[in-house]
N, CA, C and O atoms as a GROMACS GRO file, in nm:
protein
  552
    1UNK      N    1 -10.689 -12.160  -0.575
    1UNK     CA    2 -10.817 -12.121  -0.630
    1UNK      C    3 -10.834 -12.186  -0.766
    1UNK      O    4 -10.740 -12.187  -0.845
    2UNK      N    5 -10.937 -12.234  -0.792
    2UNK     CA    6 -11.027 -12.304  -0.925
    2UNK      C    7 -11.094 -12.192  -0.978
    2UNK      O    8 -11.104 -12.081  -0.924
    3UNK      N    9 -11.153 -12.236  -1.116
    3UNK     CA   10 -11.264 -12.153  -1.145
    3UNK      C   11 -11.291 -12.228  -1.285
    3UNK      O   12 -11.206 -12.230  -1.374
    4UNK      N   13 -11.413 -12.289  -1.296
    4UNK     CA   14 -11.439 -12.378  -1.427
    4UNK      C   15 -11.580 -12.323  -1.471
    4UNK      O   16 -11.662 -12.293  -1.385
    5UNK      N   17 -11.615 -12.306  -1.644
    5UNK     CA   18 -11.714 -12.367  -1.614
    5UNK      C   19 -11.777 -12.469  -1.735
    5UNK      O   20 -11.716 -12.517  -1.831
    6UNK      N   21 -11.872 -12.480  -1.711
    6UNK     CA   22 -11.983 -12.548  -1.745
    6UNK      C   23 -12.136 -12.581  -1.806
    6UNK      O   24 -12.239 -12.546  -1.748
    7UNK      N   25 -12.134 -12.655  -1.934
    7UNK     CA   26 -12.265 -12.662  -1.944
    7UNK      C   27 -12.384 -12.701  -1.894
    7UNK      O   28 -12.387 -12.822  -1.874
    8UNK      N   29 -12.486 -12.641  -1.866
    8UNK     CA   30 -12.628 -12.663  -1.776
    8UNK      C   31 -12.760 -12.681  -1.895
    8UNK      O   32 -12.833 -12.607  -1.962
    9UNK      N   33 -12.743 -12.798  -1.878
    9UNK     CA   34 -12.896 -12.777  -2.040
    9UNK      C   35 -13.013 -12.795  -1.929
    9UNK      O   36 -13.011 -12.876  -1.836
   10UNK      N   37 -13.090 -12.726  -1.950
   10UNK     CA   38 -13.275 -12.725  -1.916
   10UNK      C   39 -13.328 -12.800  -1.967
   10UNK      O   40 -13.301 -12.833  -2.083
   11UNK      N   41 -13.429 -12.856  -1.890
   11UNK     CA   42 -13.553 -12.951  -1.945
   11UNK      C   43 -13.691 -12.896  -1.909
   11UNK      O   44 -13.721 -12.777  -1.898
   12UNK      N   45 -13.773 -13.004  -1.892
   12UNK     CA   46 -13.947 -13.016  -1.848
   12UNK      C   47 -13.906 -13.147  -1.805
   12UNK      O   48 -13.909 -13.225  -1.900
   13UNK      N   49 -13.883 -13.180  -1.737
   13UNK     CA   50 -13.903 -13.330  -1.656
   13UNK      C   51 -13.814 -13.409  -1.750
   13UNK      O   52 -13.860 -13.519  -1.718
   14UNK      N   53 -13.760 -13.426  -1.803
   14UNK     CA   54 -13.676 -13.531  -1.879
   14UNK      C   55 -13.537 -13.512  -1.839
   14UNK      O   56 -13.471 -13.599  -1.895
   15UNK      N   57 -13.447 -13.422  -1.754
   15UNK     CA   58 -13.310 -13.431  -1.683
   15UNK      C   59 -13.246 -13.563  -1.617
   15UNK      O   60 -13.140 -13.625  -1.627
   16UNK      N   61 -13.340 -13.570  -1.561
   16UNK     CA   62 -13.256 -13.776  -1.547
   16UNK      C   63 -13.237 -13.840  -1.620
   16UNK      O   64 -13.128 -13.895  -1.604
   17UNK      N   65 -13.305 -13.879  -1.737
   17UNK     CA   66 -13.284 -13.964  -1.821
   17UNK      C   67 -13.205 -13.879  -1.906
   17UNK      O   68 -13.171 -13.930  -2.013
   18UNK      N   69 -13.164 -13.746  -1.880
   18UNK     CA   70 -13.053 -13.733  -2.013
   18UNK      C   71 -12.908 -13.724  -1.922
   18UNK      O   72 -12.795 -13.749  -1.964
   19UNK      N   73 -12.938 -13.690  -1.810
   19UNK     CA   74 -12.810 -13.769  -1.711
   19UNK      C   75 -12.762 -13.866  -1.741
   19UNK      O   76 -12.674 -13.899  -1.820
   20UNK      N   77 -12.851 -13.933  -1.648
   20UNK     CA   78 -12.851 -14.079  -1.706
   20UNK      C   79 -12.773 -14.160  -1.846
   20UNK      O   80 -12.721 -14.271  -1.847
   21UNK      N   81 -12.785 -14.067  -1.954
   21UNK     CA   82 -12.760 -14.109  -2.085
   21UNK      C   83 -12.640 -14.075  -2.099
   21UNK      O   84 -12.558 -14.156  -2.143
   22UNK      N   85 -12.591 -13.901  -2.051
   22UNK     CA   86 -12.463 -13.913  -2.051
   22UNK      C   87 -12.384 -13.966  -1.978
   22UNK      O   88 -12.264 -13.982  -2.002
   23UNK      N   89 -12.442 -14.001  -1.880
   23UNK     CA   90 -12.312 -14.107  -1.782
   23UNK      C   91 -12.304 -14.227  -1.859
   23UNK      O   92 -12.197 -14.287  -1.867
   24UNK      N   93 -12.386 -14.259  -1.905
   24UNK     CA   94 -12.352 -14.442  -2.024
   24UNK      C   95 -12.245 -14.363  -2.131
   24UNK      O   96 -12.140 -14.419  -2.162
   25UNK      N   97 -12.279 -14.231  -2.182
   25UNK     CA   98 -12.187 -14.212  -2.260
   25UNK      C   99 -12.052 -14.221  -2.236
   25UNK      O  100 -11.963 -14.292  -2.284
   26UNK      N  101 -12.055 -14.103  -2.118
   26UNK     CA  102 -11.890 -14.054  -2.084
   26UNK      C  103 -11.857 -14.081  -1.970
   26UNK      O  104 -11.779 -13.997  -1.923
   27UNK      N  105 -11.902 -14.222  -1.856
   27UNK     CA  106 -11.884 -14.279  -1.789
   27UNK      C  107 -11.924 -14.129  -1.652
   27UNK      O  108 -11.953 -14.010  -1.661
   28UNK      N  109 -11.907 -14.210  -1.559
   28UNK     CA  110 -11.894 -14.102  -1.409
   28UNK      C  111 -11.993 -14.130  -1.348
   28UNK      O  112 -12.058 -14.234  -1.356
   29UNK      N  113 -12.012 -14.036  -1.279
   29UNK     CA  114 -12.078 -14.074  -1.142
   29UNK      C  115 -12.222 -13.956  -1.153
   29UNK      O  116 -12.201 -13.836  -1.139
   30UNK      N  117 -12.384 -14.018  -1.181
   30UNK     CA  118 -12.454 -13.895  -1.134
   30UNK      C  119 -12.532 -13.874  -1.015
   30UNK      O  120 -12.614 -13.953  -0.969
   31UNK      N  121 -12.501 -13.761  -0.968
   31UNK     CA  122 -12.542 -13.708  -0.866
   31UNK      C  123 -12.660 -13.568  -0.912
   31UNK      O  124 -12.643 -13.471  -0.987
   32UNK      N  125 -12.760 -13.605  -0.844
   32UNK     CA  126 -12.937 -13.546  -0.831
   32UNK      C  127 -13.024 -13.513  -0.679
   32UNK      O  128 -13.090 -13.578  -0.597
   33UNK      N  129 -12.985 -13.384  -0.699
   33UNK     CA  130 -13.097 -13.339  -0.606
   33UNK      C  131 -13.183 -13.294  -0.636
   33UNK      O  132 -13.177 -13.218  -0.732
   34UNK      N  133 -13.317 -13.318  -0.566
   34UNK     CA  134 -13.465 -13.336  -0.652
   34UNK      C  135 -13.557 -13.191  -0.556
   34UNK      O  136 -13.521 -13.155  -0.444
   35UNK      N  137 -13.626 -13.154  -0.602
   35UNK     CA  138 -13.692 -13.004  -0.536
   35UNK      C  139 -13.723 -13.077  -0.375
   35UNK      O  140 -13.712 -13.010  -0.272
   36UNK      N  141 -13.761 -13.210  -0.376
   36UNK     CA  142 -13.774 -13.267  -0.249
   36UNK      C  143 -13.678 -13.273  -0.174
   36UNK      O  144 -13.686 -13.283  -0.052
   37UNK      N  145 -13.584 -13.267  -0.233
   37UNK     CA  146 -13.424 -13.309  -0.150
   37UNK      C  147 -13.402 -13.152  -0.072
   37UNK      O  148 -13.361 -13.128   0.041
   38UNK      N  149 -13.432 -13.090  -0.144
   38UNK     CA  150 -13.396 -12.935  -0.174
   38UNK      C  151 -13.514 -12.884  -0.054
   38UNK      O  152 -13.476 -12.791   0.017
   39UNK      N  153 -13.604 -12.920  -0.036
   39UNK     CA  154 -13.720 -12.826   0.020
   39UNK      C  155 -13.749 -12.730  -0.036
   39UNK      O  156 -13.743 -12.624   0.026
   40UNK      N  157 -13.795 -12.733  -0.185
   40UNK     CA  158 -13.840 -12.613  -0.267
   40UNK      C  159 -13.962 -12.682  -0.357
   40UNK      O  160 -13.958 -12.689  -0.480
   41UNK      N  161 -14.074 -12.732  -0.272
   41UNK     CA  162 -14.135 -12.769  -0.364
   41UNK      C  163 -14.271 -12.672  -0.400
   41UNK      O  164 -14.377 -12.664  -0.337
   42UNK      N  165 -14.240 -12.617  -0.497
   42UNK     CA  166 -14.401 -12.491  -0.549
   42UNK      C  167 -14.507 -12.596  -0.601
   42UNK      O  168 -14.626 -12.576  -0.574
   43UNK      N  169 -14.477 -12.687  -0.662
   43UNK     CA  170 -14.547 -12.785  -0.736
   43UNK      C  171 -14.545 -12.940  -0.713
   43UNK      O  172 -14.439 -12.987  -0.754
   44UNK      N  173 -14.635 -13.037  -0.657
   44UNK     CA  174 -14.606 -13.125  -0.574
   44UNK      C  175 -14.600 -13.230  -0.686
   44UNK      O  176 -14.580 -13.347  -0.654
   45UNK      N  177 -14.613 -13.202  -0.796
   45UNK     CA  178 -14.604 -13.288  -0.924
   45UNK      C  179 -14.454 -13.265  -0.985
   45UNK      O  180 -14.423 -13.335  -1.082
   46UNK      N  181 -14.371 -13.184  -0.942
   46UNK     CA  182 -14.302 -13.149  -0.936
   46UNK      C  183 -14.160 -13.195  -0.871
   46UNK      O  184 -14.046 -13.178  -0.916
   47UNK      N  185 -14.208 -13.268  -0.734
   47UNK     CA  186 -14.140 -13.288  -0.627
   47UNK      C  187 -14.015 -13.362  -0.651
   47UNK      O  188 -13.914 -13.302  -0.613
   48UNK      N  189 -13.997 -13.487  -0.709
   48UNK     CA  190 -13.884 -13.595  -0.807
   48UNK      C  191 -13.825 -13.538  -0.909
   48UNK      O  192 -13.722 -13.590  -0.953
   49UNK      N  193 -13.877 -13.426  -0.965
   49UNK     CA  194 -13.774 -13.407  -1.048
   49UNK      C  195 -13.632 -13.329  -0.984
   49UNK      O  196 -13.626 -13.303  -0.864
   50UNK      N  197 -13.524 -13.296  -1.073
   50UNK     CA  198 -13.462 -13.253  -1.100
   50UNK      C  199 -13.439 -13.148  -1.048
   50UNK      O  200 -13.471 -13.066  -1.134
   51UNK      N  201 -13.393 -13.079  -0.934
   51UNK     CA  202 -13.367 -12.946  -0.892
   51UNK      C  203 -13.208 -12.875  -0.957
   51UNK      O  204 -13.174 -12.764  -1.001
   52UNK      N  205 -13.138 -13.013  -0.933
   52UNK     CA  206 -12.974 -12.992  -0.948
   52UNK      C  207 -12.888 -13.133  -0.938
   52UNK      O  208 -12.874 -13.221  -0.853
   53UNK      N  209 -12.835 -13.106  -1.083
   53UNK     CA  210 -12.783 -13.245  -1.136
   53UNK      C  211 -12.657 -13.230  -1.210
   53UNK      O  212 -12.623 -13.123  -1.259
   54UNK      N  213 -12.558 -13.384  -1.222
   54UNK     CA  214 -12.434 -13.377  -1.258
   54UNK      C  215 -12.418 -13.471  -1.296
   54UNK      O  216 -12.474 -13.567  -1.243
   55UNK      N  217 -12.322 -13.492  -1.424
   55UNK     CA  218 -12.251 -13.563  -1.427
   55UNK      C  219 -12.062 -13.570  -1.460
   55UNK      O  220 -12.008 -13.510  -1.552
   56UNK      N  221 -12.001 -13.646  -1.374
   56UNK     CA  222 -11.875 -13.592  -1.351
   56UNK      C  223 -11.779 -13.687  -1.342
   56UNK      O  224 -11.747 -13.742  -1.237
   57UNK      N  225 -11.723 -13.711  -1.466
   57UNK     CA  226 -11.596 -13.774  -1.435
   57UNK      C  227 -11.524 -13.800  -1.390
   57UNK      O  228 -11.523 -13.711  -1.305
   58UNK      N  229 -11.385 -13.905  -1.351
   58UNK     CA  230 -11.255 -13.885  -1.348
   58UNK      C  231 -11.134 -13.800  -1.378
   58UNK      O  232 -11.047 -13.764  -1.298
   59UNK      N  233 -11.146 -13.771  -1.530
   59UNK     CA  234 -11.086 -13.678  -1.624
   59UNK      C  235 -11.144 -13.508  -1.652
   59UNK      O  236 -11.113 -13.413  -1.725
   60UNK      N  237 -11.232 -13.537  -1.558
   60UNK     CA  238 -11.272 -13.396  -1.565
   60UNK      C  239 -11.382 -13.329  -1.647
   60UNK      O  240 -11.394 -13.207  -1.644
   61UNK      N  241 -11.485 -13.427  -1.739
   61UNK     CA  242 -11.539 -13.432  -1.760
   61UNK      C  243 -11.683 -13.397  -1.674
   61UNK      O  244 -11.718 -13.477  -1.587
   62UNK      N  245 -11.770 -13.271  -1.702
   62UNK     CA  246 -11.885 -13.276  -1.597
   62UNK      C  247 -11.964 -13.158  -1.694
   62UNK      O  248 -11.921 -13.061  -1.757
   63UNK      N  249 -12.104 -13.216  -1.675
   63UNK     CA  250 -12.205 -13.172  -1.754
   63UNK      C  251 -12.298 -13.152  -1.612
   63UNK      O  252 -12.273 -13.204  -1.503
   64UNK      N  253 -12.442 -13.040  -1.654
   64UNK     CA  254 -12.509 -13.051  -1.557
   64UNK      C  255 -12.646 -13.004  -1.569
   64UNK      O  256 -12.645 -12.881  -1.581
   65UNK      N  257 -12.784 -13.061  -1.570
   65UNK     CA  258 -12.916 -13.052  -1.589
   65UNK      C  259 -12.999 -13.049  -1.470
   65UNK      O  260 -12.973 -13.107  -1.365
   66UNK      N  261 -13.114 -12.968  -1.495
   66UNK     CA  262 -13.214 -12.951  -1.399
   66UNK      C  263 -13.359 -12.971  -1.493
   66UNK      O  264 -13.356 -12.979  -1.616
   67UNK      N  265 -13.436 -12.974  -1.443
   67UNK     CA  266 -13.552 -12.944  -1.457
   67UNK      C  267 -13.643 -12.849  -1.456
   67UNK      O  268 -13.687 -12.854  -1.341
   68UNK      N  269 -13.708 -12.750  -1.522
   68UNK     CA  270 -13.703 -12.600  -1.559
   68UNK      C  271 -13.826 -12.601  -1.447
   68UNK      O  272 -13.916 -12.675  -1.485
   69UNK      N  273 -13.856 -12.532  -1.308
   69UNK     CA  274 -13.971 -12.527  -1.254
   69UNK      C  275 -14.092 -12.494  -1.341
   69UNK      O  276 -14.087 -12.406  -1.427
   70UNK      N  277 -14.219 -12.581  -1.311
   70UNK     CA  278 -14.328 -12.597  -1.388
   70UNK      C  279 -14.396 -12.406  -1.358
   70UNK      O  280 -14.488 -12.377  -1.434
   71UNK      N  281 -14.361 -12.313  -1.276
   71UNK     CA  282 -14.420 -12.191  -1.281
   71UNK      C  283 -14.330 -12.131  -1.371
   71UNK      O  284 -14.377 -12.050  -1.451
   72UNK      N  285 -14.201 -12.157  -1.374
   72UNK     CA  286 -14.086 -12.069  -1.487
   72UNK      C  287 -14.150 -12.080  -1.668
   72UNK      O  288 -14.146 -12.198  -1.701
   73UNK      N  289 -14.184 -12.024  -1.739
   73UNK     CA  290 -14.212 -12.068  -1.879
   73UNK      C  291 -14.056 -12.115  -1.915
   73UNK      O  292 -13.954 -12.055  -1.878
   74UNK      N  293 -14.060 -12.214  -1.982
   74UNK     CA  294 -13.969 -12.290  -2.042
   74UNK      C  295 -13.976 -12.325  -2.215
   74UNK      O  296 -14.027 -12.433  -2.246
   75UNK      N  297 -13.936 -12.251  -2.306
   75UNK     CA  298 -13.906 -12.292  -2.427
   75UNK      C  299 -13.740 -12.326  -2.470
   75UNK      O  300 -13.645 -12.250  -2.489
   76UNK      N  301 -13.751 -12.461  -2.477
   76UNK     CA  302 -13.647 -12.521  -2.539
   76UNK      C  303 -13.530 -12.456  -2.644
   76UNK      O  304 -13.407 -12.458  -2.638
   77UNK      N  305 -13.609 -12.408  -2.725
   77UNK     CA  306 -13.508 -12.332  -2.832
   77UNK      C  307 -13.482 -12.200  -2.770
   77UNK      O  308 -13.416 -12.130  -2.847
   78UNK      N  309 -13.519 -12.122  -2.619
   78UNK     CA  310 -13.475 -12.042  -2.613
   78UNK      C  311 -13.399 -12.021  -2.439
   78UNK      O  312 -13.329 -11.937  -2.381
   79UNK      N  313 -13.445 -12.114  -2.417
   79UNK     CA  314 -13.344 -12.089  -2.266
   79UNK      C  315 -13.351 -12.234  -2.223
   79UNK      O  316 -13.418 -12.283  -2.132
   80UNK      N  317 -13.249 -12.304  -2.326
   80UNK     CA  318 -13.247 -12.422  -2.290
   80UNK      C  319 -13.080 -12.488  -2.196
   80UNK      O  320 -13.041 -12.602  -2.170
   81UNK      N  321 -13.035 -12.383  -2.175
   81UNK     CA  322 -12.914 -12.374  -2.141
   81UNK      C  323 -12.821 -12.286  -2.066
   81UNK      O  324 -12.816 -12.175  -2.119
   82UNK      N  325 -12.752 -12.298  -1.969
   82UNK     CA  326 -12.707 -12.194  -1.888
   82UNK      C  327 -12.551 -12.206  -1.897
   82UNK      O  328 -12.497 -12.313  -1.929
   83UNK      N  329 -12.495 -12.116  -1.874
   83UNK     CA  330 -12.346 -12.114  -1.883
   83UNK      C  331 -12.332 -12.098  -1.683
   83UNK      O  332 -12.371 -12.004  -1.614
   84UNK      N  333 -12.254 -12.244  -1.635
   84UNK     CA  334 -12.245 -12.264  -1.486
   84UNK      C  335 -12.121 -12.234  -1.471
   84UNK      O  336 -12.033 -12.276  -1.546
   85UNK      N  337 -12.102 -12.162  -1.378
   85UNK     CA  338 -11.936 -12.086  -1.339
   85UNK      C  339 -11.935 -12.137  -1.229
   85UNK      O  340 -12.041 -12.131  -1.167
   86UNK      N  341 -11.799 -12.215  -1.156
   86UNK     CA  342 -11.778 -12.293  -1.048
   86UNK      C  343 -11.652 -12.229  -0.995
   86UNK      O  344 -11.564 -12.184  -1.070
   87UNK      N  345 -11.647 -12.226  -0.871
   87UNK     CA  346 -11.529 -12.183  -0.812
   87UNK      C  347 -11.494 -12.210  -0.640
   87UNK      O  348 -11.570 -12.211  -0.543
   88UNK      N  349 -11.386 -12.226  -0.647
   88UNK     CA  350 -11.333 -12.286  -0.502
   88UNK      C  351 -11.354 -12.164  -0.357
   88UNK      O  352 -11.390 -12.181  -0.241
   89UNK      N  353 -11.312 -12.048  -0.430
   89UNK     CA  354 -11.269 -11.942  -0.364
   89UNK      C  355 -11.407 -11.832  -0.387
   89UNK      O  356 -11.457 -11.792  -0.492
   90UNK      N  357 -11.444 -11.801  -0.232
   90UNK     CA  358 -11.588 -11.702  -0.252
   90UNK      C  359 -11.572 -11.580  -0.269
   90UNK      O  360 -11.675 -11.515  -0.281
   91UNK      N  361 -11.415 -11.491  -0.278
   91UNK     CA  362 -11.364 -11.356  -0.304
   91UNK      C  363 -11.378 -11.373  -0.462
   91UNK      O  364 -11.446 -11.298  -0.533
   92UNK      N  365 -11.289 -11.506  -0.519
   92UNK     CA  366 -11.314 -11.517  -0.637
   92UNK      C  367 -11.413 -11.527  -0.740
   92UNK      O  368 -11.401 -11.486  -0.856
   93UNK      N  369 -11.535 -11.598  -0.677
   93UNK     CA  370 -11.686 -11.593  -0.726
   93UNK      C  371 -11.729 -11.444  -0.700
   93UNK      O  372 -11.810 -11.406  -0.784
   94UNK      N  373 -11.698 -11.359  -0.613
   94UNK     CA  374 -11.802 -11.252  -0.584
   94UNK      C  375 -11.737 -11.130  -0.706
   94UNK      O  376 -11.803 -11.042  -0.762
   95UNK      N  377 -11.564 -11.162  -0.728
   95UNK     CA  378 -11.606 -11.046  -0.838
   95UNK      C  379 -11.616 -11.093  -0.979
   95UNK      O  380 -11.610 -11.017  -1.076
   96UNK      N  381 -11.634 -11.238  -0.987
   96UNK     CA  382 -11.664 -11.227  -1.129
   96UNK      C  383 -11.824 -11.196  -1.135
   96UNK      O  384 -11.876 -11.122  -1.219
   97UNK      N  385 -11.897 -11.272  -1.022
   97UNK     CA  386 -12.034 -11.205  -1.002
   97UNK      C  387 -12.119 -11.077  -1.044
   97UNK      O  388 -12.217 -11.055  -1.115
   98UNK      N  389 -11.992 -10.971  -0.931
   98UNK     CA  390 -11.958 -10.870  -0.931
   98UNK      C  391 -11.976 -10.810  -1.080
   98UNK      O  392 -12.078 -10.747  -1.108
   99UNK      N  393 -11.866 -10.832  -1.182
   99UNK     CA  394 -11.853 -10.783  -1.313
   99UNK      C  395 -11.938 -10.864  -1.413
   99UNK      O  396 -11.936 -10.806  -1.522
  100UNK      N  397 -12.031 -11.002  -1.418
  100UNK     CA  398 -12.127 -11.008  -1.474
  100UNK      C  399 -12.291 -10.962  -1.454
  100UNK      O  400 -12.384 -10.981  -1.533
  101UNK      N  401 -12.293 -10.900  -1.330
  101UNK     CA  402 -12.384 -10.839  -1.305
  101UNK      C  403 -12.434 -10.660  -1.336
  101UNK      O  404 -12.547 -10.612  -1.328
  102UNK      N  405 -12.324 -10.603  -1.367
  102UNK     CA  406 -12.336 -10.465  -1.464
  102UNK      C  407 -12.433 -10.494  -1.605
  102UNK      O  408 -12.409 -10.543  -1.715
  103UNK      N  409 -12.558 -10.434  -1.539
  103UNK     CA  410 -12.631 -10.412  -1.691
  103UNK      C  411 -12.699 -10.590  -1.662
  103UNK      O  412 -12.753 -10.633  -1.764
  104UNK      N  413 -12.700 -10.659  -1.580
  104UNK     CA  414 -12.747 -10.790  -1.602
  104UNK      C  415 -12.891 -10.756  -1.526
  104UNK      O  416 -12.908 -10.647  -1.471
  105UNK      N  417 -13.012 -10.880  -1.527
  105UNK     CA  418 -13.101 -10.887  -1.471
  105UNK      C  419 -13.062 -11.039  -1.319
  105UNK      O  420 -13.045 -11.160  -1.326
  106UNK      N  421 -13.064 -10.984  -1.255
  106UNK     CA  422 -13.054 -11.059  -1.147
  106UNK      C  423 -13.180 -11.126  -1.108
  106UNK      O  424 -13.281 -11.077  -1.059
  107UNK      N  425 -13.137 -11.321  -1.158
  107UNK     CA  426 -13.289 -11.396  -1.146
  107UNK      C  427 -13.242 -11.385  -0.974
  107UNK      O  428 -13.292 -11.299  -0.902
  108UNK      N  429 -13.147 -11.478  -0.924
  108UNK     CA  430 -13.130 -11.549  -0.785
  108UNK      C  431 -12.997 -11.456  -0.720
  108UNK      O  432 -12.880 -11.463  -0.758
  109UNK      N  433 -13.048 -11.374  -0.623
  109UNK     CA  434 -12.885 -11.288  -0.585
  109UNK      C  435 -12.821 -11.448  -0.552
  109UNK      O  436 -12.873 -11.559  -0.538
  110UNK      N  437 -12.638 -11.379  -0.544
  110UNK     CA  438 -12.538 -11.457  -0.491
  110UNK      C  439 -12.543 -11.465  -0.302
  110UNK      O  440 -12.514 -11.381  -0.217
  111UNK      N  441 -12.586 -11.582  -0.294
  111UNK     CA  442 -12.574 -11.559  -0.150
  111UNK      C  443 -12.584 -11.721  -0.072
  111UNK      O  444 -12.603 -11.809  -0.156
  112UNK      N  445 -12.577 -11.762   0.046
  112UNK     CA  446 -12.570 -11.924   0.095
  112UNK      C  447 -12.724 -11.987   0.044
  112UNK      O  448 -12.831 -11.929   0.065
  113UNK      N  449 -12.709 -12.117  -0.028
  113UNK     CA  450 -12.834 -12.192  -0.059
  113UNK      C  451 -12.856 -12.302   0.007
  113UNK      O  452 -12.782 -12.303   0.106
  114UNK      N  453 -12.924 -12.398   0.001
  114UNK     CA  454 -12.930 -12.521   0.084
  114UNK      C  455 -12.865 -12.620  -0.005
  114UNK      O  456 -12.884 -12.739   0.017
  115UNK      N  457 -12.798 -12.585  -0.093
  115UNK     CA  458 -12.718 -12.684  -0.171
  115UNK      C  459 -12.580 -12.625  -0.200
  115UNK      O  460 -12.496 -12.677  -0.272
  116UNK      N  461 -12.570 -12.524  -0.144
  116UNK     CA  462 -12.424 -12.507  -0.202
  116UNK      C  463 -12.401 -12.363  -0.075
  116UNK      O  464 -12.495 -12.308  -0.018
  117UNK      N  465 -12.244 -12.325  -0.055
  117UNK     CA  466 -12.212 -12.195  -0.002
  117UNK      C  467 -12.231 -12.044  -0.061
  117UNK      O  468 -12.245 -11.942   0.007
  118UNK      N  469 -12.228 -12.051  -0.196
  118UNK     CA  470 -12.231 -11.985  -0.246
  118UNK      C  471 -12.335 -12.029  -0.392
  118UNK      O  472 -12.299 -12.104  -0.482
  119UNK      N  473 -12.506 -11.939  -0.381
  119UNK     CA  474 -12.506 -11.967  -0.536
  119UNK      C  475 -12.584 -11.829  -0.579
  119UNK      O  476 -12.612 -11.736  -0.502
  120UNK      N  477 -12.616 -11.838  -0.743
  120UNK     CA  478 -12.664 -11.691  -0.780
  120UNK      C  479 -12.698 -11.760  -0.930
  120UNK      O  480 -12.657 -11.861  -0.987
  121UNK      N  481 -12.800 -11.647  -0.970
  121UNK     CA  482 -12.836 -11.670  -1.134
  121UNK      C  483 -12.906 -11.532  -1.178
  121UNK      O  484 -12.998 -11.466  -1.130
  122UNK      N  485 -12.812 -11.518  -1.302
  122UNK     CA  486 -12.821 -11.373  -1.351
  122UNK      C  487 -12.851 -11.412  -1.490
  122UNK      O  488 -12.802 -11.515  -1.536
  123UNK      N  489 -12.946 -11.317  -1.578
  123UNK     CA  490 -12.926 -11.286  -1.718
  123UNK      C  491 -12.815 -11.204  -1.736
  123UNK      O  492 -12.820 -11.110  -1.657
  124UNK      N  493 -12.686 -11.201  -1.830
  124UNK     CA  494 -12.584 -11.082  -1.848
  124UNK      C  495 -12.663 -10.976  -1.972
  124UNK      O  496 -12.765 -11.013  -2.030
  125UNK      N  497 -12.622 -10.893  -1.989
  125UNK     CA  498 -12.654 -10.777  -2.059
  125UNK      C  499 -12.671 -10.807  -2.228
  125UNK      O  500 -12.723 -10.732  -2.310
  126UNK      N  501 -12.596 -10.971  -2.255
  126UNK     CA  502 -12.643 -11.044  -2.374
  126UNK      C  503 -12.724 -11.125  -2.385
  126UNK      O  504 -12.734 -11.196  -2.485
  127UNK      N  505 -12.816 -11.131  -2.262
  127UNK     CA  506 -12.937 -11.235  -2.293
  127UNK      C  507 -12.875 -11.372  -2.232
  127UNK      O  508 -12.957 -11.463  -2.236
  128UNK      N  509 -12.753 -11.408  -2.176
  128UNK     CA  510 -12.664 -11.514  -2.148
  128UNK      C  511 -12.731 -11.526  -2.006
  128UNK      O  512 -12.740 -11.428  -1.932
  129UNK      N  513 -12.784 -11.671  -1.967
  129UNK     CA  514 -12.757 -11.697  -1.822
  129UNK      C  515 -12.692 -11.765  -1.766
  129UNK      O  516 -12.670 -11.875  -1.816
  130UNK      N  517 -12.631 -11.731  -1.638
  130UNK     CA  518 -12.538 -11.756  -1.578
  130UNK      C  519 -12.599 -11.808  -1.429
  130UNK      O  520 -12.671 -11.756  -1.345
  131UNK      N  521 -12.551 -11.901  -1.437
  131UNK     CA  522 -12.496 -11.994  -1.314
  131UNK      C  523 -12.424 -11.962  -1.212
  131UNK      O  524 -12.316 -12.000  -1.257
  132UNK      N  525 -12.381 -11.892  -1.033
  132UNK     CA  526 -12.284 -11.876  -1.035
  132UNK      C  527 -12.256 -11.958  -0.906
  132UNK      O  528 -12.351 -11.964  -0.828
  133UNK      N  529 -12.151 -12.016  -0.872
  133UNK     CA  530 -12.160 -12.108  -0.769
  133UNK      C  531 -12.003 -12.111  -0.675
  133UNK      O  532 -11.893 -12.070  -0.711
  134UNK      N  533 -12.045 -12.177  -0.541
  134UNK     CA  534 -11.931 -12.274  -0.498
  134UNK      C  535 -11.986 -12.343  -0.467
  134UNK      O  536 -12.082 -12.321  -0.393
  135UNK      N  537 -11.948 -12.480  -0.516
  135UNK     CA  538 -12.057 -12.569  -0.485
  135UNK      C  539 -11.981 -12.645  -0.393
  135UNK      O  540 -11.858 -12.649  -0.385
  136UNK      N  541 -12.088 -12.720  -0.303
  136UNK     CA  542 -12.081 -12.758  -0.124
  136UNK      C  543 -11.926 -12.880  -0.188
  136UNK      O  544 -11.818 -12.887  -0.129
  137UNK      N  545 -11.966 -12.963  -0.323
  137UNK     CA  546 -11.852 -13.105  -0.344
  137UNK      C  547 -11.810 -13.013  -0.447
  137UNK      O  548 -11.886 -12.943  -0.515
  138UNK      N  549 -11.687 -13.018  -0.454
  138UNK     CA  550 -11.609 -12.899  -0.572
  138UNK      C  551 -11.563 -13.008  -0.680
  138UNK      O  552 -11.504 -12.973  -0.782
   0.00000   0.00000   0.00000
């Protein structure tokens, strides 16, 4: 069993090109699935961007951006960032789930997505959001 996690910065349409930027930085490989890829499109202006994105090293290095849906309000200085929890094992995701969800607001229950086996997104009881995943490429 694994369990990592990870920074998730938010945008408005600019997530590729800051992909993009960190892979020139810290080398790796990015990988982007776009609301089209996804079949989640609310907004057809929408469709190319950014649903779920990475960038991921050799060394272990991995950062990861989306594009904030155009119906979600999105302010930068205040939910520009998610704390992404990754894990191999789905007993292991369900109770940390489990124990960040006391007192949390549950955006996305934990349950199978079209991008991953396991995903979920919670506010915790500090205003913190959370990411929670097994994702389909670990």
């Amino acid at each position: 069993m694994s369990v990592t996690t990870t920074t998730h910065i938010n945008f408005r349409g600019r997530a590729k090109e800051a992909l993009d930027f960190y892979a020139s930085v810290f080398g790796g490989d990015v990988v982007i699935a776009t609301y089209a890829d996804i079949h989640q499109v609310d907004d057809p202006a929408q469709a190319d961007s950014v649903a779920w994105g990475q960038v991921r090293t050799s060394d272990g290095f991995r950062i990861m951006a989306y594009d904030v849906q155009t119906a979600k309000p999105f302010d930068h200085g205040q939910n520009s960032f998610y704390v992404a929890l990754s894990g191999t094992a789905a007993d292991e995701i369900q109770r940390y789930w489990d124990g960040l969800a006391d007192g949390a607001t549950v955006l996305v229950p934990l349950a199978p997505a079209a991008f991953a086996p396991l995903y979920g997104m919670l506010t915790d009881c500090f205003d913190v959001t959370w990411i929670v995943d097994v994702p389909a490429v670990p």
